[in-house]
N, C-alpha and C positions, 0 to 999 in steps of 0.2 A: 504494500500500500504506500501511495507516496502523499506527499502533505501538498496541497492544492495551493498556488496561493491566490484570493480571491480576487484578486486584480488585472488579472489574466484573462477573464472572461466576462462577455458582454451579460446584459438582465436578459437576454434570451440565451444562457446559456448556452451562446457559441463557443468554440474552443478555439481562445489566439493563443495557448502556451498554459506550461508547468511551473511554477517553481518547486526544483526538484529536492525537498530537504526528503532523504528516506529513511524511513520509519523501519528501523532493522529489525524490531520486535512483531511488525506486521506482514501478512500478506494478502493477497486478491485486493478484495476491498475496490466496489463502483465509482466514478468517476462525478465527483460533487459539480453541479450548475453552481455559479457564484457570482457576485455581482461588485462592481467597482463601486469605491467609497461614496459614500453617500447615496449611492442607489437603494430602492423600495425592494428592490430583492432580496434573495439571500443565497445562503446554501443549503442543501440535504443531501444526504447521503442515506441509499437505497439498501436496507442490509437484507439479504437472500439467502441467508445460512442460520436455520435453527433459530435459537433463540427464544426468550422466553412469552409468552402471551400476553402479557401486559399492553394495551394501546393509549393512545393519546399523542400529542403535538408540544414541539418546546420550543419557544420562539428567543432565540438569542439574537443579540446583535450589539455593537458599539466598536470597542479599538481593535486597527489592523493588524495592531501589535501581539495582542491577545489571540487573536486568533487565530493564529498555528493551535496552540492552545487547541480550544473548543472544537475548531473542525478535528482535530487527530482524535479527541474523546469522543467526540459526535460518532464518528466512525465504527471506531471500537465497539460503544455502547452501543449502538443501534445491531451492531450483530449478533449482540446477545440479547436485546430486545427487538425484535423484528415488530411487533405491532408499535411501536414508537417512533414516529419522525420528529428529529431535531433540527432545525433549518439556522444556518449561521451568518447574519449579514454581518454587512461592513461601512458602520455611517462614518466614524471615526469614536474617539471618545467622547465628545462633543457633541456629538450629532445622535448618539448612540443613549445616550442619556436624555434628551430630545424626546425619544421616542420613547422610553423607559416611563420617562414621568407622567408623559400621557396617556399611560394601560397599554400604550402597543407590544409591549414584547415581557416575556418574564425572566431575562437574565437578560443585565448588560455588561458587555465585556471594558475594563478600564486599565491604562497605561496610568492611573494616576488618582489619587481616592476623589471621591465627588467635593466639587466646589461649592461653597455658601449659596451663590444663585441656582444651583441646582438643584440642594439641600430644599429649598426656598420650593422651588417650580414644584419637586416631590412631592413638598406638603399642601399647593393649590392641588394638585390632580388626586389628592387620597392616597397616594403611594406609600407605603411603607417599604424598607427593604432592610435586608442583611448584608453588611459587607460581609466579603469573602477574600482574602487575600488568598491566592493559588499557586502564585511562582515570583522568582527575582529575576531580574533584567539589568541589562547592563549597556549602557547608551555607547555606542560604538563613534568615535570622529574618524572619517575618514578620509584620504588625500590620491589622487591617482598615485601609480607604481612610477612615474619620473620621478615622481617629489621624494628629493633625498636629504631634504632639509628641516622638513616639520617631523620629527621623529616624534618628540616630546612635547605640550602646550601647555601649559596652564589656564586654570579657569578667568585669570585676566587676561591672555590672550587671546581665548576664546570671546571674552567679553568686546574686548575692540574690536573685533571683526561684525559681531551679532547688535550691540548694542542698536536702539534706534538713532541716536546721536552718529552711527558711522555709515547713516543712508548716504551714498551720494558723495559721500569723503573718503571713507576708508576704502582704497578701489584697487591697491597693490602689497604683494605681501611683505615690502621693508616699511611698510607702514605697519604690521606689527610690530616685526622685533628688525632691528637693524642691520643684522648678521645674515637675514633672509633676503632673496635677492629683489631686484625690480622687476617684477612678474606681477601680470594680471591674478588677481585675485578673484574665484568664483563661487558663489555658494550654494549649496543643496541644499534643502530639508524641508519637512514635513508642512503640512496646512499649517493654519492657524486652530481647525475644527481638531487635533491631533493632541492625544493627550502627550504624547513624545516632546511635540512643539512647549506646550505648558513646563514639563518636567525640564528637558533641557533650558529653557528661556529663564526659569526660577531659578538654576543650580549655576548658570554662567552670566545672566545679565543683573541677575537678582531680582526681577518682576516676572511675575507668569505671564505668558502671554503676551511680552510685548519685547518687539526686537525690529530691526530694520522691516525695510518691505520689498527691497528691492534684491530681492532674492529669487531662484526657480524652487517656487512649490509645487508637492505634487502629495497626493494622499497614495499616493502609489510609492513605495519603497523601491520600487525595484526603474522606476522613473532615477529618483535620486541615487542608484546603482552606476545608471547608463551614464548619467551626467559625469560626474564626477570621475568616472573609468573613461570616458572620452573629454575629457580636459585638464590639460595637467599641469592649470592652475586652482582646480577643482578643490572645492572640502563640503564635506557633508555629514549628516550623522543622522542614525535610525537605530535599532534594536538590535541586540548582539544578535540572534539569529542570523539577521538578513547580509551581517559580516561572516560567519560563519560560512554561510551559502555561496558568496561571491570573493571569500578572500582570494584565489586568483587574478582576478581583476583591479584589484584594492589596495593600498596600503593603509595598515591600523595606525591609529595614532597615540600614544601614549600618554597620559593625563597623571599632574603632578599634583595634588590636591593638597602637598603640604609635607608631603613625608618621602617626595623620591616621585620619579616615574613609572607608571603601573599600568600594563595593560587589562582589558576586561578579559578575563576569563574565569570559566566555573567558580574557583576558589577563588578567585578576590573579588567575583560578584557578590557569593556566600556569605565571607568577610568582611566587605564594606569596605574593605582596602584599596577598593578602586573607588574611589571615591573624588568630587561628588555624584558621579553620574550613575551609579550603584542604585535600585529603586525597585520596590515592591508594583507586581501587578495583582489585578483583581477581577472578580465577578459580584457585581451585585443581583441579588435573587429579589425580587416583591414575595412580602412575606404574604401576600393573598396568595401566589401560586406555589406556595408551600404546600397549601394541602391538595395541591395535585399528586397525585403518586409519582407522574412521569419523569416533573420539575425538581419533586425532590431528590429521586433518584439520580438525574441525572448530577444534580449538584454536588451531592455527596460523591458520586463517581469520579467529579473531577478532583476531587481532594483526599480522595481517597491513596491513603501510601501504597499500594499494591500498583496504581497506575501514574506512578513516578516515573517510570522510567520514558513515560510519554512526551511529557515535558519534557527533559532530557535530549532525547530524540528531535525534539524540533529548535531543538539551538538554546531553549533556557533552565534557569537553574531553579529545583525542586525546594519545597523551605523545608525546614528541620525537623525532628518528629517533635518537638517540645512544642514550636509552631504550630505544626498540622493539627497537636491536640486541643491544644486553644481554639483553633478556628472549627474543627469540628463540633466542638461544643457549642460554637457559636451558632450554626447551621443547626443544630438540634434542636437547640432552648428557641432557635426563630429570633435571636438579640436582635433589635432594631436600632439603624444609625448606623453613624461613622466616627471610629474613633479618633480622627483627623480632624474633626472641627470646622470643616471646611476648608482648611491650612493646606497647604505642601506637603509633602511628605518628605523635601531636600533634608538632608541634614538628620533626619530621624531613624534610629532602630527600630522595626518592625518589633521583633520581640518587647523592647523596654516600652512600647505605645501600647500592643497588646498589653503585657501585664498591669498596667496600670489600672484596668477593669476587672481585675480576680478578684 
């Protein structure tokens, strides 16, 4: 089975391409329709083999980041549940939440815990929900393979490039650092609708959400792939996975947060030592479709330790069992809210934000 990536195919579920992350623990597994960001579609995935009786529909959707995620569980799960379809879009985190608030969907997939106006829209539409933190991620910067000069950055060098004060001035790269030469300067990255955008934008310019404009965005990841592997004044940055996927193409870029240069990998995502771009993902559940049988099962399936090695598989890192137990309890009792306040999540241990609620 290989991990689909949703941005690859049209809302008619044509097929223009794969992104091939594969799933070593799987096989067969049908071909998911899927729909580009912000599209009314979604995905599903048809499972044909056995599986338990159980029926009903489970409507996910929000970040692209997450969703390697959701559709590899989707997959899995629905083969052992054959009467259950799970369809996976892709609004963004922003957009995904959007539709969450307003009863359309009963999990929304997020790069970043929900924001105070969201917090806010939830409580106009009636929504209650559960957060779920499910995996760590680890923001990947990265530069074409000419570039033999940006090895290392720091989050103020990132900042002078990204800030909104370097619209329209900051346009070459000895306009960082001095030692770098006189080269065009180009930038990748995410929407604005993109919890990626948010998290990055708070951990390097220090405001969510707000950064230059004269940038190439795209909700599509594998957009900000092409760029940057064809310009090799390029820099951009998306979810370790989608580095993972493409490091032939790519050079990583090393982030010095204070203690040395560190690149993102499994263990200093885990550790936080890659830091600050190190950050918990999530799914929040509507505690109404909790007592769906299908909703909850599948919820629990995703956080379930037996299917770690899923995550894994598609480029991100599993959280800890001390973790896993927390939030499963969380998922059980039905806890309502977010233990982020509405805030960022920069700068925070997932576990020490957990605990504060035992």
């Amino acid at each position: 089975m290989t991990f689909k990536n949703p941005l690859k195919y049209t809302s008619l579920g044509l097929f223009a391409g794969v992104l091939a992350i594969a799933l070593a623990a799987c096989s067969g597994g049908d071909n998911a329709a899927t729909a580009p960001e912000g599209s009314e579609s979604g995905s599903e995935t048809a499972a044909t083999d056995g599986g338990s009786t159980a029926e009903g529909e489970v409507k996910v959707d929000g970040s692209s980041t997450v969703f390697p995620i959701s559709e590899a569980m989707a997959e899995e799960f629905m083969k052992e549940n054959s009467g259950i379809k799970v369809t996976v879009g892709v609004s963004g985190t922003g957009g995904g939440f959007k539709k969450f608030c307003a009863g359309e969907t009963d999990i929304s997939n997020a790069s970043r815990p929900i924001k105070q106006e969201e917090i806010e829209l939830c409580e106009k539409g009636g929504i209650e929900y559960v957060e779920v933190p499910v995996s760590f991620d680890g923001l990947s910067v990265v530069v074409n393979p000419a570039n033999d000069f940006a090895s290392c950055m720091t989050p103020d060098d990132l900042k002078k490039m990204w800030e909104p004060a370097a619209e329209g001035q900051i346009e070459n790269w000895n306009q960082i650092k001095a030692d770098f030469p006189d080269k065009p300067l180009a930038l990748y990255g995410p929407g604005t609708d993109s919890g990626t955008y948010d998290y990055f934008t708070a951990a390097t310019v220090g405001e969510e959400g707000e950064s230059r404009g004269d940038y190439t965005a795209s909700e599509d990841d594998n957009v900000i792939v092409q760029g940057v592997a064809g310009d090799e004044g390029g820099l951009g940055f998306f979810g370790y996975a989608y580095y993972e996927e493409n490091k032939d193409k790519l050079k990583l870029v090393e982030i010095d947060g204070g203690d040395g240069c560190v690149a993102p990998s499994a263990e200093t995502i885990a550790d936080g030592t890659y830091k600050p771009l190190s950050r918990p993902e999530f799914i929040y559940v509507k505690k109404e479709s909790l007592s769906k049988p299908e909703v909850k099962a599948f919820a629990e399936y995703i956080i379930d330790p037996a299917n770690a090695g899923l995550i894994s598989e598609v480029g991100y890192v599993p959280l800890s069992s001390e973790i896993v137990t927390v939030v499963q309890k969380r998922l059980e009792e039905g806890k309502t809210g977010t233990v982020f306040g509405g805030e960022s999540a920069v700068g925070l241990k997932l576990a020490d934000v957990l605990s504060k609620e035992q």
